[in-house]
DRENPA-3360 file (N, C-alpha, C; in nm, 2 decimals, always signed):
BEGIN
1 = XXXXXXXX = +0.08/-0.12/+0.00/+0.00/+0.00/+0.00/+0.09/+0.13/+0.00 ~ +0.01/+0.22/-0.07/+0.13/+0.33/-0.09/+0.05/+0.45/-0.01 ~ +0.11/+0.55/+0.07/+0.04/+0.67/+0.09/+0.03/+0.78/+0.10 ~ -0.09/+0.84/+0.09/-0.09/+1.02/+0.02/+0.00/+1.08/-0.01 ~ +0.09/+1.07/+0.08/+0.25/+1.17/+0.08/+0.32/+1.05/-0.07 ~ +0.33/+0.95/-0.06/+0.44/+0.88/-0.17/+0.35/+0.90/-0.30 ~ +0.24/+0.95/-0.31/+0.16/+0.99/-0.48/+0.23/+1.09/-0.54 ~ +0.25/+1.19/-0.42/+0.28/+1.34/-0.47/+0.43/+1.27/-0.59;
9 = XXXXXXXX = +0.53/+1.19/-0.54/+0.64/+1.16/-0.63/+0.57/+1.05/-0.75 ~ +0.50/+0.98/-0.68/+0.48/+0.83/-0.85/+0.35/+0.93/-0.90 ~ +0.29/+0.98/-0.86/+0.22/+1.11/-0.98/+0.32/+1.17/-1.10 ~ +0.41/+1.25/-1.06/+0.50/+1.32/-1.07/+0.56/+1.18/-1.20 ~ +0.61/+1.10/-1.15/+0.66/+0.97/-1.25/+0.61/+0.92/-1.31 ~ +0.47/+0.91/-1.35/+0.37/+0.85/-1.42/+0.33/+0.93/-1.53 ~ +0.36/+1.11/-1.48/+0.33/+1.18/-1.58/+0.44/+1.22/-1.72 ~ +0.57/+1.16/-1.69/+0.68/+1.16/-1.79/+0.72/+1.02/-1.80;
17 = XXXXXXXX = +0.60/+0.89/-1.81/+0.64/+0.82/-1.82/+0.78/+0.71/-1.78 ~ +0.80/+0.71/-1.66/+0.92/+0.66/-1.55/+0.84/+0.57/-1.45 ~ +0.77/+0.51/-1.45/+0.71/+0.43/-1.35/+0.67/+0.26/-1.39 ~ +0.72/+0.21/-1.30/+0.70/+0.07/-1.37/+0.55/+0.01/-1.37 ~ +0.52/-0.10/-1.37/+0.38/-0.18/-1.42/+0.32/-0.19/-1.25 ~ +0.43/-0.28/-1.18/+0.40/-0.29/-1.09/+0.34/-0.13/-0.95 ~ +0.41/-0.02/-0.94/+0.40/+0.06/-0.92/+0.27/+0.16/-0.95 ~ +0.26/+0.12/-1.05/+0.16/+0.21/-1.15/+0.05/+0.17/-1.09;
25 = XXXXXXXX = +0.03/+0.02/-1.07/-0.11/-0.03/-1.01/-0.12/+0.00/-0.88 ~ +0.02/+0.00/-0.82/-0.09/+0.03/-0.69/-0.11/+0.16/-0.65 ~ -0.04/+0.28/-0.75/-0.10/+0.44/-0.74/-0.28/+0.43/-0.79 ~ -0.30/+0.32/-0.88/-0.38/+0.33/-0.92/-0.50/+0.35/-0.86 ~ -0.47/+0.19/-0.77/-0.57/+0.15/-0.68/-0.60/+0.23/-0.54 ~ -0.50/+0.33/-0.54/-0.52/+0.40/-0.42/-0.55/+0.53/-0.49 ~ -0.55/+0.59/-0.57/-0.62/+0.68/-0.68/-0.77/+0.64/-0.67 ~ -0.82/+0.54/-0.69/-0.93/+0.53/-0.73/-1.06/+0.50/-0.57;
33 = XXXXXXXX = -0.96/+0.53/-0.45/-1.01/+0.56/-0.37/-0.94/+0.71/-0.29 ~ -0.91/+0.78/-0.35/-0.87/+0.90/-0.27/-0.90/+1.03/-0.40 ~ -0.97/+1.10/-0.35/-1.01/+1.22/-0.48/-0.91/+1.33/-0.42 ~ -0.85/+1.38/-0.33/-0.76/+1.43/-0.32/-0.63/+1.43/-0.43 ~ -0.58/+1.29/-0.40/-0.48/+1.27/-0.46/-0.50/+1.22/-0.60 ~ -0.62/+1.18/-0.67/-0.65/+1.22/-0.79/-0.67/+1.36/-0.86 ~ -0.72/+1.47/-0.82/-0.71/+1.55/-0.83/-0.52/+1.63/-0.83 ~ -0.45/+1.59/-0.74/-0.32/+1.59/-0.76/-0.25/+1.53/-0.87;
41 = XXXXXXXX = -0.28/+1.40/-0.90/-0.26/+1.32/-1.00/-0.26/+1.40/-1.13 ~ -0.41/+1.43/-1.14/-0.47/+1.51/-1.28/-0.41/+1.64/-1.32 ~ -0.34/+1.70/-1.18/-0.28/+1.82/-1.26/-0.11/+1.80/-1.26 ~ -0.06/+1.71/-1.21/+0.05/+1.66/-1.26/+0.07/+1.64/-1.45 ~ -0.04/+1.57/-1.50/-0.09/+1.53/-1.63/-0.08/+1.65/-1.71 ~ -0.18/+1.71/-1.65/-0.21/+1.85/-1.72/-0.09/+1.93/-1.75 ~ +0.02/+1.92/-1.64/+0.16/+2.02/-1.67/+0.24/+1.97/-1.74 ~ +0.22/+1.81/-1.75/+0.32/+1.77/-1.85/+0.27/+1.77/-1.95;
49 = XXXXXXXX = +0.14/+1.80/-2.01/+0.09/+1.85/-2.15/+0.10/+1.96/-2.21 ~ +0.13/+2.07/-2.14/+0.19/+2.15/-2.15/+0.30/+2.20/-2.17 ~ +0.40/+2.15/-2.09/+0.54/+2.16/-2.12/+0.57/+2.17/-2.30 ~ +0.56/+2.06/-2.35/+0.62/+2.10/-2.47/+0.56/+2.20/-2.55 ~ +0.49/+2.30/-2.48/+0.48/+2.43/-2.58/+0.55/+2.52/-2.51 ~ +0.58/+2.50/-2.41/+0.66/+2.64/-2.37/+0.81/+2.57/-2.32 ~ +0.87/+2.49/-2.40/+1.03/+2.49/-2.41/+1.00/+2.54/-2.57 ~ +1.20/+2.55/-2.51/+1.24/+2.60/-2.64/+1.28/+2.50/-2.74;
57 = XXXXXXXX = +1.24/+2.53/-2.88/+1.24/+2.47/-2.97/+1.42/+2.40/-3.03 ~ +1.43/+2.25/-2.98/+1.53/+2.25/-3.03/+1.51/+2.10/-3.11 ~ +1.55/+2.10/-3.28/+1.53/+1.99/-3.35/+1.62/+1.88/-3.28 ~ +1.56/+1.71/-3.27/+1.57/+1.60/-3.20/+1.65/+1.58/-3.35 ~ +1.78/+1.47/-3.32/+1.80/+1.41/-3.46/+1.71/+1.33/-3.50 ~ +1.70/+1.28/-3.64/+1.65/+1.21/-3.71/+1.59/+1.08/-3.62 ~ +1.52/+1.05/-3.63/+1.47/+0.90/-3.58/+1.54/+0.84/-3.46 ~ +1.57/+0.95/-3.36/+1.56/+0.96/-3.21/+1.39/+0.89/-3.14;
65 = XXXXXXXX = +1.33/+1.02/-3.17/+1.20/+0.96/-3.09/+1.15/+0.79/-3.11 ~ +1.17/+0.75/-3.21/+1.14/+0.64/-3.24/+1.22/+0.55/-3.17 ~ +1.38/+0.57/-3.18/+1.43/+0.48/-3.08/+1.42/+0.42/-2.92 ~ +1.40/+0.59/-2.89/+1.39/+0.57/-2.76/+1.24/+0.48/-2.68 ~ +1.16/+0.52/-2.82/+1.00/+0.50/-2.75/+0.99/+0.36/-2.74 ~ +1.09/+0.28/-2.89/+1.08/+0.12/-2.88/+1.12/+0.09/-2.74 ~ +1.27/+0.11/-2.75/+1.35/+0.11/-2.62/+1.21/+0.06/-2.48 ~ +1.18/+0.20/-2.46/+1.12/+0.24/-2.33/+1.00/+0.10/-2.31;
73 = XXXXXXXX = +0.88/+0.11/-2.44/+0.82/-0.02/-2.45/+0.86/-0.14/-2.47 ~ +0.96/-0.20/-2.49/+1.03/-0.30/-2.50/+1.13/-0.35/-2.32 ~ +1.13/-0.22/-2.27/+1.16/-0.23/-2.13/+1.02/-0.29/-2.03 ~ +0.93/-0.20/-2.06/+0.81/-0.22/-2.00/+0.77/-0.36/-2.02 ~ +0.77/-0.39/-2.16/+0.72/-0.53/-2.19/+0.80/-0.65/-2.11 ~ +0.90/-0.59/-2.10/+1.06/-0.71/-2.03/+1.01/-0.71/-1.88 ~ +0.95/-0.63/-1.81/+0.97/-0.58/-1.68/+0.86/-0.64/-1.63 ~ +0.74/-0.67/-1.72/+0.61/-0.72/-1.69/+0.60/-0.83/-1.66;
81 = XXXXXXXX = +0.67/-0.90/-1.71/+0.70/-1.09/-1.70/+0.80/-1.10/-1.61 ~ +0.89/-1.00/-1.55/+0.98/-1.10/-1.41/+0.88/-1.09/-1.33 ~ +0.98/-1.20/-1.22/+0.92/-1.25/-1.12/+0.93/-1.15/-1.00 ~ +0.84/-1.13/-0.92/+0.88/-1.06/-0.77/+0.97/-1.07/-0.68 ~ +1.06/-1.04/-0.64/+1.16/-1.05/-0.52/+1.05/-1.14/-0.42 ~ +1.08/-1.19/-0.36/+1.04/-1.25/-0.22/+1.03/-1.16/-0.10 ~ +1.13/-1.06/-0.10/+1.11/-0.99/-0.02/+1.05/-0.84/-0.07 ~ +0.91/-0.81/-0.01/+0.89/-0.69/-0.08/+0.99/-0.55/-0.08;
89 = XXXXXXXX = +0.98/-0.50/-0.18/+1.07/-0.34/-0.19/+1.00/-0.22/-0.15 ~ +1.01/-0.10/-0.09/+0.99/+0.00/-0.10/+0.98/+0.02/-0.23 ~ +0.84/+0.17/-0.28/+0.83/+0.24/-0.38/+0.97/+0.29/-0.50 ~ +1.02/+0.31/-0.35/+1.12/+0.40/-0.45/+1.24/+0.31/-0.47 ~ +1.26/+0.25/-0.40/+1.38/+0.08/-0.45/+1.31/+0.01/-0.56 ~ +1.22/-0.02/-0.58/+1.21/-0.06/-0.74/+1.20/+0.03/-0.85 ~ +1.18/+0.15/-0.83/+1.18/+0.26/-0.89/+1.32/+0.25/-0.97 ~ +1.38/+0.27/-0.92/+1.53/+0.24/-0.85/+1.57/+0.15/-1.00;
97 = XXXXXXXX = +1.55/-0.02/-0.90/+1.61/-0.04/-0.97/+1.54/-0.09/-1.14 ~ +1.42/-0.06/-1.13/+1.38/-0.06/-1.28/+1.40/+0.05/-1.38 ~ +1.51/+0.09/-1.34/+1.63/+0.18/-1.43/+1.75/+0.13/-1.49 ~ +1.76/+0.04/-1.59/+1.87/-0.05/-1.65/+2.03/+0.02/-1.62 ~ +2.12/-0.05/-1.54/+2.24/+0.01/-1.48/+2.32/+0.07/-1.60 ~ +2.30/+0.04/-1.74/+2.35/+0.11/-1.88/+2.31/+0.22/-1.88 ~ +2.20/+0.31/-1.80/+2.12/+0.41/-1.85/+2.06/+0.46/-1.73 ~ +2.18/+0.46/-1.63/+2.15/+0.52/-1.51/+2.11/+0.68/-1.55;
105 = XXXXXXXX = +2.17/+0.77/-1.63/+2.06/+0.89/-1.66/+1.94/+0.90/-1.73 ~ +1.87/+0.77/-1.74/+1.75/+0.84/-1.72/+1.65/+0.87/-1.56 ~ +1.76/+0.81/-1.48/+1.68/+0.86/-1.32/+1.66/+0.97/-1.31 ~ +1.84/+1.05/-1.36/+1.82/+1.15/-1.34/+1.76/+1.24/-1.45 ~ +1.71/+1.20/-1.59/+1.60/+1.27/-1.62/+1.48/+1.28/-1.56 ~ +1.43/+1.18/-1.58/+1.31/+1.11/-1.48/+1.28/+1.22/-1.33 ~ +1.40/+1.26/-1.27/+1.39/+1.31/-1.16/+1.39/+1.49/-1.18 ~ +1.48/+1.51/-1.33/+1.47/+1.65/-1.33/+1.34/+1.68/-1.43;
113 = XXXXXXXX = +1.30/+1.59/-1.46/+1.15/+1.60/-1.54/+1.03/+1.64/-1.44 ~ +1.03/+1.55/-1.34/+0.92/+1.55/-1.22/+0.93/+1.70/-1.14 ~ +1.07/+1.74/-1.10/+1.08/+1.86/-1.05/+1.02/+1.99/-1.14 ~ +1.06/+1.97/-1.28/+1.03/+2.11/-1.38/+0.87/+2.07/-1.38 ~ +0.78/+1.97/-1.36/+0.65/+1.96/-1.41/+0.60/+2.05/-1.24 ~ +0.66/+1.96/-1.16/+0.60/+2.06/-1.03/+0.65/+2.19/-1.01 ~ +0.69/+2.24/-1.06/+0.69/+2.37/-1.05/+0.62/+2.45/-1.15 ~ +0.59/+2.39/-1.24/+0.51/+2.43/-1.34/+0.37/+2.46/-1.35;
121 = XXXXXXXX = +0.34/+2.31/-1.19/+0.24/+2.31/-1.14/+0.19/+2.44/-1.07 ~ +0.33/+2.46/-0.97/+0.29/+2.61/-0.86/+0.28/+2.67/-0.92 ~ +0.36/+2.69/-1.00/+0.35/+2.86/-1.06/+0.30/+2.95/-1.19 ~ +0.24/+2.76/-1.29/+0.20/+2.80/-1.41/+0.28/+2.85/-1.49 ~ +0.28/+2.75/-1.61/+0.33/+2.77/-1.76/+0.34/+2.89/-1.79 ~ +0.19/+2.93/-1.79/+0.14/+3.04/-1.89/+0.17/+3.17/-1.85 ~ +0.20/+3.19/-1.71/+0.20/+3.30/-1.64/+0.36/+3.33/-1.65 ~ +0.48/+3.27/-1.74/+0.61/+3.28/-1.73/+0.65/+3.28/-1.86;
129 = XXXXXXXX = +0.59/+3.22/-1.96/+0.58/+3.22/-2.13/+0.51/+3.30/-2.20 ~ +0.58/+3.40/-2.25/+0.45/+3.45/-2.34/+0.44/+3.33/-2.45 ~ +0.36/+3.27/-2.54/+0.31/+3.14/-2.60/+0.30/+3.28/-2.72 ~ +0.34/+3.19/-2.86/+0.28/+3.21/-2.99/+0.10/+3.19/-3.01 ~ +0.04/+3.26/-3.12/-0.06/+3.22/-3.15/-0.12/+3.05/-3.12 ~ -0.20/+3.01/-3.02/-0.23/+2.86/-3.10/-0.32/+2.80/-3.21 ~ -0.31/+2.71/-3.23/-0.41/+2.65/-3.34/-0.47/+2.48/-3.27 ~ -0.58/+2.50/-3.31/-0.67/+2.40/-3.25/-0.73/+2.34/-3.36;
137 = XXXXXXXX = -0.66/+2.16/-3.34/-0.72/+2.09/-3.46/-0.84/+1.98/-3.38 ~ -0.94/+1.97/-3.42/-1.07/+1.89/-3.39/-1.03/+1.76/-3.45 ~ -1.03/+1.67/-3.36/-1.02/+1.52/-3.44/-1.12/+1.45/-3.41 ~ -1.18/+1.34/-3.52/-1.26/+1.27/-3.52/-1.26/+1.13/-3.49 ~ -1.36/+1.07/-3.51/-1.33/+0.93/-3.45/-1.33/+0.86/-3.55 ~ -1.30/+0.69/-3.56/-1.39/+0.62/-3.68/-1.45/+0.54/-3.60 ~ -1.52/+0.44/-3.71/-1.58/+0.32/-3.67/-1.52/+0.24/-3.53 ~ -1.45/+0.21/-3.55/-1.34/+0.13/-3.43/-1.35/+0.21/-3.32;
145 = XXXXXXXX = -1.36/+0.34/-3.29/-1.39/+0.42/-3.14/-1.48/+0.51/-3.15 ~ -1.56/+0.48/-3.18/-1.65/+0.58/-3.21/-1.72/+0.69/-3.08 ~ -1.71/+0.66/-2.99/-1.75/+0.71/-2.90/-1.56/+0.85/-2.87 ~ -1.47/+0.84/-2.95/-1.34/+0.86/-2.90/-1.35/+1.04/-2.95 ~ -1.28/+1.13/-2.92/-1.29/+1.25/-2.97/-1.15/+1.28/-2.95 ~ -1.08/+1.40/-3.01/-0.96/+1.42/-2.98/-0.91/+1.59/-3.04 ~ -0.79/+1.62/-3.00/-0.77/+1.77/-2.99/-0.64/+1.79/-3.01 ~ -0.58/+1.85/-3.10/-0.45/+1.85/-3.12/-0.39/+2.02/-3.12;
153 = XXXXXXXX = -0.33/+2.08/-3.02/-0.29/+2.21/-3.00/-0.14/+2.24/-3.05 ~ -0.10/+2.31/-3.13/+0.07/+2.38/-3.14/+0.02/+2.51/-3.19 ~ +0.14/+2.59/-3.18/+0.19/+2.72/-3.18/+0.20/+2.72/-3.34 ~ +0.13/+2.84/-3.39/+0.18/+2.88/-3.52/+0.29/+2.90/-3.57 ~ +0.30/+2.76/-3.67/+0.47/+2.80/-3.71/+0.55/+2.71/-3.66 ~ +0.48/+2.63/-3.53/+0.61/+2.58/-3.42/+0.65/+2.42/-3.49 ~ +0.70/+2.38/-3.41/+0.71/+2.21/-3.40/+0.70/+2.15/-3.36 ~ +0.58/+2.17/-3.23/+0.60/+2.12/-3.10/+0.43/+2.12/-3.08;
161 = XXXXXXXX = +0.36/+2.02/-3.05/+0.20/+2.01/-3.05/+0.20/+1.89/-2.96 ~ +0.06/+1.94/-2.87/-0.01/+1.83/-2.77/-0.12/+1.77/-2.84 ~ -0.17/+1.65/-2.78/-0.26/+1.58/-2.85/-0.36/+1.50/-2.73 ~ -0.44/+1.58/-2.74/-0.55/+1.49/-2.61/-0.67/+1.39/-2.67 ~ -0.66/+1.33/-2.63/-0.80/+1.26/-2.67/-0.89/+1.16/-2.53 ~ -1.03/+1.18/-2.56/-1.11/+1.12/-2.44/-1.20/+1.00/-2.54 ~ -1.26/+0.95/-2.49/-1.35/+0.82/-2.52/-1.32/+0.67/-2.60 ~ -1.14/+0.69/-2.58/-1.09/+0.59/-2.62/-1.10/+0.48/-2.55;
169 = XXXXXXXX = -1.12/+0.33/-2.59/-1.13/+0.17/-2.51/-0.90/+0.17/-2.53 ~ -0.93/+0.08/-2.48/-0.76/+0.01/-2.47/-0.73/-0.03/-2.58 ~ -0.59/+0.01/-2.64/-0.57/-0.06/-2.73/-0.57/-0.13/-2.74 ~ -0.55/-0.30/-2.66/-0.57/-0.39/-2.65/-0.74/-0.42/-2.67 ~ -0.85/-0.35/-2.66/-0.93/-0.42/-2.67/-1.01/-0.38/-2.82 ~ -0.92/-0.25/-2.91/-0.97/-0.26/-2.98/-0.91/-0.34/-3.08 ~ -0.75/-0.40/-3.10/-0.67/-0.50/-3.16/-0.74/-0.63/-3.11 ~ -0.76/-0.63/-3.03/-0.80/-0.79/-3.02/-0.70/-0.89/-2.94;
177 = XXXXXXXX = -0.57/-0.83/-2.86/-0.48/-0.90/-2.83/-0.45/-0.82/-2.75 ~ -0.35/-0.86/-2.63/-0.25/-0.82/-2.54/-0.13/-0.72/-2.61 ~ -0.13/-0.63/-2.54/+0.03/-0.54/-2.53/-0.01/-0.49/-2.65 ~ -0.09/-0.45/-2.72/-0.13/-0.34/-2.80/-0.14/-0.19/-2.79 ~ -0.08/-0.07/-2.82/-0.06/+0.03/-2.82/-0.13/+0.12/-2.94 ~ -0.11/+0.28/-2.89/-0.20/+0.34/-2.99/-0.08/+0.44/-3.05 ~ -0.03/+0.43/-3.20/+0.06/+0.54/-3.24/+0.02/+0.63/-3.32 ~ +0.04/+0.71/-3.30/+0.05/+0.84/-3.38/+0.13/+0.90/-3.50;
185 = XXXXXXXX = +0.09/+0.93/-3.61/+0.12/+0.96/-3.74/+0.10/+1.10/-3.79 ~ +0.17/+1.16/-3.82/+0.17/+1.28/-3.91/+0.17/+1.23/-4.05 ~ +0.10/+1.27/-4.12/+0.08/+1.28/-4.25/+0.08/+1.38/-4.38 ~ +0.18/+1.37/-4.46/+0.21/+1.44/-4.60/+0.15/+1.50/-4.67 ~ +0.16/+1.59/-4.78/+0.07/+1.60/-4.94/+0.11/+1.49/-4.96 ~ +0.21/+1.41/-5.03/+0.21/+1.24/-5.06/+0.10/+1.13/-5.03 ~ +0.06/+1.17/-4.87/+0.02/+1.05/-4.79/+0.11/+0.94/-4.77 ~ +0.21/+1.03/-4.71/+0.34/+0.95/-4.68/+0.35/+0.97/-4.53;
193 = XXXXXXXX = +0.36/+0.85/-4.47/+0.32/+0.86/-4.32/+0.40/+0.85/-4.21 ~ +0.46/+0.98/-4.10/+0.61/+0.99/-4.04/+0.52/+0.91/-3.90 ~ +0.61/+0.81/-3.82/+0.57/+0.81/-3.69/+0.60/+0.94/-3.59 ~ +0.53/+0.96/-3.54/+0.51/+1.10/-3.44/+0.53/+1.11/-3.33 ~ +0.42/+1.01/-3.23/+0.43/+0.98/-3.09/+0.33/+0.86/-3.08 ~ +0.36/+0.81/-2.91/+0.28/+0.73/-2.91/+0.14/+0.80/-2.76 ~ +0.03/+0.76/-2.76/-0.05/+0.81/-2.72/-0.03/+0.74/-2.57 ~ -0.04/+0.79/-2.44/-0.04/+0.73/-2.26/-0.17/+0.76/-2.20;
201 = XXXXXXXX = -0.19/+0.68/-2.14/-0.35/+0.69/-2.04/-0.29/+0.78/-1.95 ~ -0.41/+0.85/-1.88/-0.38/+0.92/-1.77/-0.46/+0.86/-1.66 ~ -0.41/+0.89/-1.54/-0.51/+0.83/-1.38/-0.67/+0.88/-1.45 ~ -0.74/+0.99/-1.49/-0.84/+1.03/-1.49/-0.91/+1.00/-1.66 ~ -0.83/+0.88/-1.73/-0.88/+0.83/-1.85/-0.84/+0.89/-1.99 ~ -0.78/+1.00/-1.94/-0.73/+1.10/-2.10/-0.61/+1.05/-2.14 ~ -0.62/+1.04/-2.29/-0.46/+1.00/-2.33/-0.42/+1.11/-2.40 ~ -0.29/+1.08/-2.39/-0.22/+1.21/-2.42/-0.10/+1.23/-2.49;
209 = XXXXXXXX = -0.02/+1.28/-2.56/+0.08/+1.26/-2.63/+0.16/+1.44/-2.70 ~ +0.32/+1.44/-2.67/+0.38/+1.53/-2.69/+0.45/+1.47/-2.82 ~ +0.44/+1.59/-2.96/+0.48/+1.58/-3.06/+0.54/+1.65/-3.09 ~ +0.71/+1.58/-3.15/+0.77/+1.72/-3.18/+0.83/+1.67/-3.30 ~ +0.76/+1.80/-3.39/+0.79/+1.77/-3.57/+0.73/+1.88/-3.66 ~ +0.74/+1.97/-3.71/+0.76/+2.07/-3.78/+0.60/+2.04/-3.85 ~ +0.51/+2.14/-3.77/+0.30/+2.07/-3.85/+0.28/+2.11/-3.93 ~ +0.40/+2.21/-3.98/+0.36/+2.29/-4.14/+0.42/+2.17/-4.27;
217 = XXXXXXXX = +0.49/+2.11/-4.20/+0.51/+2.00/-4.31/+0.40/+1.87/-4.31 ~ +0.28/+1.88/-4.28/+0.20/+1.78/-4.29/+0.08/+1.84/-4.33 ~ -0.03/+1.77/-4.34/-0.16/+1.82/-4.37/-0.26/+1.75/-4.30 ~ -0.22/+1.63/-4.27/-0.33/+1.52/-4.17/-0.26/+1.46/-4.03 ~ -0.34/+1.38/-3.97/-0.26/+1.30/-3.86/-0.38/+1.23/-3.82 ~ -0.39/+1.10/-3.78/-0.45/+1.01/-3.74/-0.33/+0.91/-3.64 ~ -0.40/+0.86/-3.54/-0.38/+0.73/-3.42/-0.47/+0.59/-3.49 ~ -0.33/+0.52/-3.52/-0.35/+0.39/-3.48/-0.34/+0.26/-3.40;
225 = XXXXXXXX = -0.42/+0.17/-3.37/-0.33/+0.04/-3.31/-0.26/-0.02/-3.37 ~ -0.11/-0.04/-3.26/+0.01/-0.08/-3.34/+0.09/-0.20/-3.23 ~ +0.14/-0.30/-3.22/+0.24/-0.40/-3.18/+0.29/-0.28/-3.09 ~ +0.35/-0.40/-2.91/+0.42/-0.30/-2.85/+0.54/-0.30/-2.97 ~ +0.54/-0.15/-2.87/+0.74/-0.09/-2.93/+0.72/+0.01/-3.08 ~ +0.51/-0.03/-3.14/+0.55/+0.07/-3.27/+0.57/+0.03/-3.37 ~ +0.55/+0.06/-3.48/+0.56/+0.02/-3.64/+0.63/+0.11/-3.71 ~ +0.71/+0.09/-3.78/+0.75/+0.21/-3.86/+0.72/+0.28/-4.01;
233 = XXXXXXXX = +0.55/+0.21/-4.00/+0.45/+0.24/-4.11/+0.31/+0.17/-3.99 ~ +0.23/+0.25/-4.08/+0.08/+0.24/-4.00/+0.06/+0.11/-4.05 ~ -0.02/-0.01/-3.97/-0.03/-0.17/-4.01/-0.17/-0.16/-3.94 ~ -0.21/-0.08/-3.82/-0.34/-0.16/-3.77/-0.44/-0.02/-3.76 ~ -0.54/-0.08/-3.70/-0.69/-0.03/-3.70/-0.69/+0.11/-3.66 ~ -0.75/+0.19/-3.76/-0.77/+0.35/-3.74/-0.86/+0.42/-3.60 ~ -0.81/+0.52/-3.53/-0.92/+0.53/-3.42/-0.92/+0.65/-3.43 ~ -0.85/+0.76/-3.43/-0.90/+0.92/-3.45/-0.84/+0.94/-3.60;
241 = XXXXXXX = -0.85/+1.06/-3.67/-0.78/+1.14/-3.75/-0.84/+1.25/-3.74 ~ -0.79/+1.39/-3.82/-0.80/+1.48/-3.85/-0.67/+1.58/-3.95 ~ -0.79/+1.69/-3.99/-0.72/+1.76/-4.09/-0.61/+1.87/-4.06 ~ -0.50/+1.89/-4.07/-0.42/+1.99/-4.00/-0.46/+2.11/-4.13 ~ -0.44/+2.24/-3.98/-0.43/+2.35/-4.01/-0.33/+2.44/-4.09 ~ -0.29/+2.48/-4.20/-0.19/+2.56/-4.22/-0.21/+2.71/-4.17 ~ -0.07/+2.69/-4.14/-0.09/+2.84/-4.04/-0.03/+2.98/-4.13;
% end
């Protein structure tokens, strides 16, 4: 059992992605009885959907994001199937050690991520950035989620866009199988299709995704279900798209 005081950190780690399987469930299950610390939870979420409009713009190399994201899901997937210690761990000792000893900085990203989101929290993004114009794209659902709606926000001009979407089922349950995921596509004049991001649940059901890729060079974007770790072409079942804006 985890309490009030240890959310405020596995909040904080859940919302950049740093928290393992086992961890995650039992923030959950104590989430789902404490509306305090869900409400804490929820604006943890909120600041890390924000962030990527108010950093500064600096291009990722080439087919970075992609690596890292297999990487990270391919970790998760490894991490699901060991076995438990015998003796239980503290929160933050598995935390710990479900950090691969090759890649001891990502703790300390992990750790300097959670601090810049809470402070973003006290003191607000908005109120320390002046922000570019934004642009607000409406996405739709298909057949496959129909009940799903979705929202994609960037800065005129920029290369850097949030993507919310609510009334989505699991990707697992709309594939049909285990460890199914939802990816994200930017789309060409060609209809030549870049992978972009992959979409995360949040405690309070919204999924969410930071993209960073230049939205004047596309015209569309749609989420599909895709194999853990990602495709590097769209293969499965369509669930939002929409038309991008040129700015």
């Amino acid at each position: 059992m985890i309490s009030c005081q240890d959310v405020d950190v596995l909040a904080a780690a859940l919302s950049v992605g740093s928290l393992n399987g086992g961890d995650e469930a039992a923030l959950q299950q104590h989430l789902a009885g404490c509306a305090g610390c869900r409400r804490v939870a929820g604006e943890y979420m909120r600041a890390a959907a924000r962030l990527p409009l108010a950093l500064e713009q600096v291009a990722p190399p080439p087919g970075l994001r992609g690596r890292l994201m297999r990487a990270v899901y391919a970790e998760a997937g490894a991490g699901a199937v060991r076995h438990a210690a015998s003796q239980p761990a503290t929160w933050w000792r598995r935390m710990w050690d479900g950090v691969p000893a090759s890649r001891g900085w990502t703790a300390v990203v992990a750790a300097a991520a959670a601090a810049v989101i809470g402070f973003a929290t006290w003191t607000g993004v908005s109120s320390r950035t002046a922000a570019p114009r934004s642009v607000s794209v409406a996405l739709v659902a298909t057949s496959a989620a129909p009940q799903a709606r979705g929202q994609l926000t960037y800065p005129s001009g920029g290369s850097q866009a949030v993507l919310t979407a609510t009334g989505l089922p699991g990707a697992a349950a709309v594939a049909g199988q285990p460890g199914a995921i939802y990816e994200v596509w930017l789309i060409d004049a060609n209809g030549v299709a870049v992978a972009a991001a992959y979409l995360g649940q949040g405690p309070d059901g919204t999924w969410s995704a930071a993209i960073h890729e230049d939205m004047g060079a596309y015209t569309s974007l749609a989420a599909t279900v895709e194999p853990l770790g990602g495709s590097p072409q769209p293969t499965g079942i369509k669930v939002i798209q929409g038309s991008l804006i040129r700015a």
